[in-house]
N, CA, C and O atoms as a GROMACS GRO file, in nm:
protein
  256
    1UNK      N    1   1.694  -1.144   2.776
    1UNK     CA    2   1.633  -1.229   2.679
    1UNK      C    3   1.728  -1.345   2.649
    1UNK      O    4   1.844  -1.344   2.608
    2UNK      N    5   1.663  -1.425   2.675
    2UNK     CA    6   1.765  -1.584   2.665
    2UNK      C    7   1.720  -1.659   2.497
    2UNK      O    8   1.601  -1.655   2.464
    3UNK      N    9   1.800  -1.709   2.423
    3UNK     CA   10   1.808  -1.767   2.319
    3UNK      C   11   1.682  -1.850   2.299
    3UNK      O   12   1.623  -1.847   2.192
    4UNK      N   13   1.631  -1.944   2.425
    4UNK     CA   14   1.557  -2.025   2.452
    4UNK      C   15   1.460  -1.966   2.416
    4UNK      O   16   1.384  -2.031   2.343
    5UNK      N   17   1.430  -1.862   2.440
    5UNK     CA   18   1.332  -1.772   2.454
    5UNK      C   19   1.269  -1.716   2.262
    5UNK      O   20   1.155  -1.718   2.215
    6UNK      N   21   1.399  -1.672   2.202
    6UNK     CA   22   1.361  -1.619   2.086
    6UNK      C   23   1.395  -1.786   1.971
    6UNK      O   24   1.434  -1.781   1.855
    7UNK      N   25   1.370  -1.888   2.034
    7UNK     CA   26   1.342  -2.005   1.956
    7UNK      C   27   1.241  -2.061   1.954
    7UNK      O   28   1.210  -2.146   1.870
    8UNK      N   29   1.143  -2.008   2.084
    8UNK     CA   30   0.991  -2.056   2.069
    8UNK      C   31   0.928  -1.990   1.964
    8UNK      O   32   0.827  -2.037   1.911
    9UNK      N   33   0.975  -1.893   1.934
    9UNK     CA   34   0.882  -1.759   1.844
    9UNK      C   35   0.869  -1.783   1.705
    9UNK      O   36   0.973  -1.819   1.649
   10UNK      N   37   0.744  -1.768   1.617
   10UNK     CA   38   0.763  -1.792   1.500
   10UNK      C   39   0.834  -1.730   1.435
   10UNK      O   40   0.902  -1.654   1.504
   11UNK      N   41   0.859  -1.723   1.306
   11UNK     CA   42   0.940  -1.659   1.218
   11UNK      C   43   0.943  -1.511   1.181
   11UNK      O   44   1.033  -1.427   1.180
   12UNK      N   45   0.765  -1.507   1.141
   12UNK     CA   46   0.753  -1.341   1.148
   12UNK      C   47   0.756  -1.250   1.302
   12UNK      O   48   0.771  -1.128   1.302
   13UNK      N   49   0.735  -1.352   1.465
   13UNK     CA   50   0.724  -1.274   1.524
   13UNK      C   51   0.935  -1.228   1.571
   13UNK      O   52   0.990  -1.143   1.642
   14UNK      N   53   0.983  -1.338   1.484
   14UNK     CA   54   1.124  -1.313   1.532
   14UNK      C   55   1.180  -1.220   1.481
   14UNK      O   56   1.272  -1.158   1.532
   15UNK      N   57   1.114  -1.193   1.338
   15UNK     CA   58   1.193  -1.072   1.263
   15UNK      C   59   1.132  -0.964   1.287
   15UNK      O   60   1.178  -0.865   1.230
   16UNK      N   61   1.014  -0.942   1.374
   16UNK     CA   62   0.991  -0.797   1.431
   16UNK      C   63   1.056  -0.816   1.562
   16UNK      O   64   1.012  -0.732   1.641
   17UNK      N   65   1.140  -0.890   1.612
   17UNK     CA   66   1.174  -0.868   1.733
   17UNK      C   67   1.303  -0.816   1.726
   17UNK      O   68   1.348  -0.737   1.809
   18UNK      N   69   1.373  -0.864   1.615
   18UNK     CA   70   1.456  -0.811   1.556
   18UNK      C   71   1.481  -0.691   1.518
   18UNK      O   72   1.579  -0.624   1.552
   19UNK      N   73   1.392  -0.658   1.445
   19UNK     CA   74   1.340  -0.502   1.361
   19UNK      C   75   1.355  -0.380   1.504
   19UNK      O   76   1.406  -0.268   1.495
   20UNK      N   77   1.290  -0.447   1.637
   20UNK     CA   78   1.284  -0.365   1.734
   20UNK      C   79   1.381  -0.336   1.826
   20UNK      O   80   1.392  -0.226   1.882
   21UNK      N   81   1.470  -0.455   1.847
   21UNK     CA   82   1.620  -0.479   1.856
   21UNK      C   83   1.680  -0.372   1.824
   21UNK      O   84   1.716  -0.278   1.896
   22UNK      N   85   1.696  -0.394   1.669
   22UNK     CA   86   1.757  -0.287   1.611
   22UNK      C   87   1.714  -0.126   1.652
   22UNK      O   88   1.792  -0.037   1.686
   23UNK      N   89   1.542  -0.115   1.635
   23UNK     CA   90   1.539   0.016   1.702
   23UNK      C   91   1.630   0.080   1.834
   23UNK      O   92   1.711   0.173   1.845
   24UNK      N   93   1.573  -0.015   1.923
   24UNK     CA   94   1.656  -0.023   2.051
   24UNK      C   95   1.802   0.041   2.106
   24UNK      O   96   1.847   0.124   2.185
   25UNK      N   97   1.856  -0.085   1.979
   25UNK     CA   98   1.996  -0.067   1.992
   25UNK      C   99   2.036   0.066   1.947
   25UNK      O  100   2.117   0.123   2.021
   26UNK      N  101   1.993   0.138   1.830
   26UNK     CA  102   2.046   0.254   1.751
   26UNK      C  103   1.981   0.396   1.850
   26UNK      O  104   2.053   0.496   1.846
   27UNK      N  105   1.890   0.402   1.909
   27UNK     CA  106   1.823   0.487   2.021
   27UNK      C  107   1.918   0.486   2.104
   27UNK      O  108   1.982   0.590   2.095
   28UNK      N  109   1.967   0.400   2.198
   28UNK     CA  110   2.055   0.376   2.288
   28UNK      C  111   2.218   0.485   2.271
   28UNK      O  112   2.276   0.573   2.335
   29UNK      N  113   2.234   0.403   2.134
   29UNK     CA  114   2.382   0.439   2.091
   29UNK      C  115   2.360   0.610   2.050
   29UNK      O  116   2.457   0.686   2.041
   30UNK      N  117   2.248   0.648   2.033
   30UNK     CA  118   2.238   0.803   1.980
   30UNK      C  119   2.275   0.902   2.130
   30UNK      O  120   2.367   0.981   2.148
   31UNK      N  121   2.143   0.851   2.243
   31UNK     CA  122   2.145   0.878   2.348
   31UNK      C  123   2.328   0.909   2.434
   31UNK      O  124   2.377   1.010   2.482
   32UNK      N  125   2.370   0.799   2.420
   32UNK     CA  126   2.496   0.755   2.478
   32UNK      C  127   2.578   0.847   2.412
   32UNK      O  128   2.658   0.898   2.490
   33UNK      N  129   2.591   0.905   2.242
   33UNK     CA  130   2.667   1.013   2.220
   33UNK      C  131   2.616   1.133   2.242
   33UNK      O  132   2.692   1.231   2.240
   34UNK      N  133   2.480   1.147   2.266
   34UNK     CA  134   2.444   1.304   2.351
   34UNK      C  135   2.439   1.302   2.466
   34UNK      O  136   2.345   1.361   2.521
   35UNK      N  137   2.538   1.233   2.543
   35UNK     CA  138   2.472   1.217   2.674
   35UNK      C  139   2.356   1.244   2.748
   35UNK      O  140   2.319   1.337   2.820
   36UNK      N  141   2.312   1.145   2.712
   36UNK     CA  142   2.146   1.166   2.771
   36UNK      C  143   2.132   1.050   2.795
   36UNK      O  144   2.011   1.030   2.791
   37UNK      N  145   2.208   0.916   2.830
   37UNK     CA  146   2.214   0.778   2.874
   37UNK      C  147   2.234   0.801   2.965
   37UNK      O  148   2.318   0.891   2.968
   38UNK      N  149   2.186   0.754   3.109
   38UNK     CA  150   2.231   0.728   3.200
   38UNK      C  151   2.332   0.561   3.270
   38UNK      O  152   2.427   0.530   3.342
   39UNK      N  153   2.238   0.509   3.197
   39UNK     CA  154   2.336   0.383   3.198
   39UNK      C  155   2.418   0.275   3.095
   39UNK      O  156   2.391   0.163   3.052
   40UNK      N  157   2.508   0.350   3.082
   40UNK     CA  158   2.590   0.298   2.957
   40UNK      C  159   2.566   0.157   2.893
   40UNK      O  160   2.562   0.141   2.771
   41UNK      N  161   2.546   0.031   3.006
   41UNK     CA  162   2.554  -0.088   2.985
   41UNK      C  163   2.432  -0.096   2.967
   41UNK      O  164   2.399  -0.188   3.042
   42UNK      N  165   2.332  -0.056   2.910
   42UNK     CA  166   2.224  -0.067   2.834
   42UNK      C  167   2.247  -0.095   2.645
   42UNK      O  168   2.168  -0.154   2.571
   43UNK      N  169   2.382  -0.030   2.609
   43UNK     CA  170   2.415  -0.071   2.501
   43UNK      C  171   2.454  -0.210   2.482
   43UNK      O  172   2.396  -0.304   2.427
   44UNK      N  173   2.581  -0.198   2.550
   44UNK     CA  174   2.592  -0.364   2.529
   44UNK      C  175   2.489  -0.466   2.576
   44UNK      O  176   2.511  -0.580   2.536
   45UNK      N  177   2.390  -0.450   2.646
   45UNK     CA  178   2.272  -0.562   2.622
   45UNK      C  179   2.215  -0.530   2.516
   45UNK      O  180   2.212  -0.633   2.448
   46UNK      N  181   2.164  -0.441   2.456
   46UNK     CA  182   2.089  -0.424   2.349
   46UNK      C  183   2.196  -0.503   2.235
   46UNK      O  184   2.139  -0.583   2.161
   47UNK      N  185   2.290  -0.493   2.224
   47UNK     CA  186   2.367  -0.518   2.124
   47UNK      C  187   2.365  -0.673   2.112
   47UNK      O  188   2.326  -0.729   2.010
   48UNK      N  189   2.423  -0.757   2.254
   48UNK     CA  190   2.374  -0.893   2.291
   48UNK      C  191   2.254  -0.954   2.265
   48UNK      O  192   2.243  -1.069   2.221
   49UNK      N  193   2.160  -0.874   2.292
   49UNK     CA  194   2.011  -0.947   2.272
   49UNK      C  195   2.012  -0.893   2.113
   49UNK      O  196   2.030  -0.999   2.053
   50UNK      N  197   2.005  -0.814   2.036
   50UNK     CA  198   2.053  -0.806   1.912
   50UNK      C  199   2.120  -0.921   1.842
   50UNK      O  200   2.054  -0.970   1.751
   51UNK      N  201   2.242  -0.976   1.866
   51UNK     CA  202   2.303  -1.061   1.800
   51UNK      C  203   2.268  -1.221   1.878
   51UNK      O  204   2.324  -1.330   1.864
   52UNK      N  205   2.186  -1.192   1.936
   52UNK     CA  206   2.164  -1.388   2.009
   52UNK      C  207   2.011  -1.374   1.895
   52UNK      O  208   1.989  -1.474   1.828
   53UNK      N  209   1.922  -1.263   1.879
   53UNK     CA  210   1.826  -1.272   1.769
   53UNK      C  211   1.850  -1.320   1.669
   53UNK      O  212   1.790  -1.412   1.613
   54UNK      N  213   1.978  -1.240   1.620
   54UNK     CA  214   2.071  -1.274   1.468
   54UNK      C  215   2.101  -1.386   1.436
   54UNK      O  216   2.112  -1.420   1.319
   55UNK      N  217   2.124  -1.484   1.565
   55UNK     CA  218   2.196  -1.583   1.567
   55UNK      C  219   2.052  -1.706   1.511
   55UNK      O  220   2.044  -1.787   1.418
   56UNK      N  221   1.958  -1.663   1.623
   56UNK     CA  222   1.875  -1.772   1.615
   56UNK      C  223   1.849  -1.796   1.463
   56UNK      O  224   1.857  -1.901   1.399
   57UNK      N  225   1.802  -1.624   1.407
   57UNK     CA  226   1.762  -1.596   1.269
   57UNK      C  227   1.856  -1.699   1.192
   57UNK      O  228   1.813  -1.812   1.170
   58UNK      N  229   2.001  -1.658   1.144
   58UNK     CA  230   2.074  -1.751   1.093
   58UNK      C  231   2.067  -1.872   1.098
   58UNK      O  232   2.089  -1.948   1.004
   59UNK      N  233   2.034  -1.904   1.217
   59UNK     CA  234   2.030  -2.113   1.309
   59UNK      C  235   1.908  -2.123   1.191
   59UNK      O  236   1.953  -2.158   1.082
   60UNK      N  237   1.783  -2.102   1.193
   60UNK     CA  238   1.672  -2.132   1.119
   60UNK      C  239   1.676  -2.117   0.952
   60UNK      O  240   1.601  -2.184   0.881
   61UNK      N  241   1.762  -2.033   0.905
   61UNK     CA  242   1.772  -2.068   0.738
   61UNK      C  243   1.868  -2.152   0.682
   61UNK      O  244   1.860  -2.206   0.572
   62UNK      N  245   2.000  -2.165   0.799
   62UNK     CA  246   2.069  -2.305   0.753
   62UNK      C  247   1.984  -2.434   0.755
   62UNK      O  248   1.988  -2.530   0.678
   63UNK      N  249   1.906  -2.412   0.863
   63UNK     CA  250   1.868  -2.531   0.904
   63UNK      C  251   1.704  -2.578   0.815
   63UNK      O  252   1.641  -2.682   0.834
   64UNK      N  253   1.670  -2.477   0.728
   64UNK     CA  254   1.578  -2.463   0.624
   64UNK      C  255   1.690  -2.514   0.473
   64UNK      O  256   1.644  -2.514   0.359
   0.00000   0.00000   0.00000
């Protein structure tokens, strides 16, 4: 997921993308301490696409 990408999106669809992000990310990280991840570097993207969301989020209320 590229930045470009979560700047076309309106506002409410950014903060459920967010909301799901977050699901994502916290599933992942549970998995990964029961080992039941198979591919570790699934966290750190989740975490990335997580905080480039965050970012945009932030970019749009300064800029409000």
């Amino acid at each position: 997921m590229k930045a470009g990408e979560l700047r076309e999106l309106e506002a409410g669809e950014l903060e459920d993308r967010v909301q799901v992000l977050r699901t994502t990310l916290f599933n992942a990280q549970i998995k990964l301490r029961t080992g039941q991840l198979e591919d570790s570097a699934s966290v750190r993207t989740a975490r990335r696409n997580l905080a480039r969301a965050l970012t945009v989020q932030a970019e749009r209320r300064r800029a409000s």
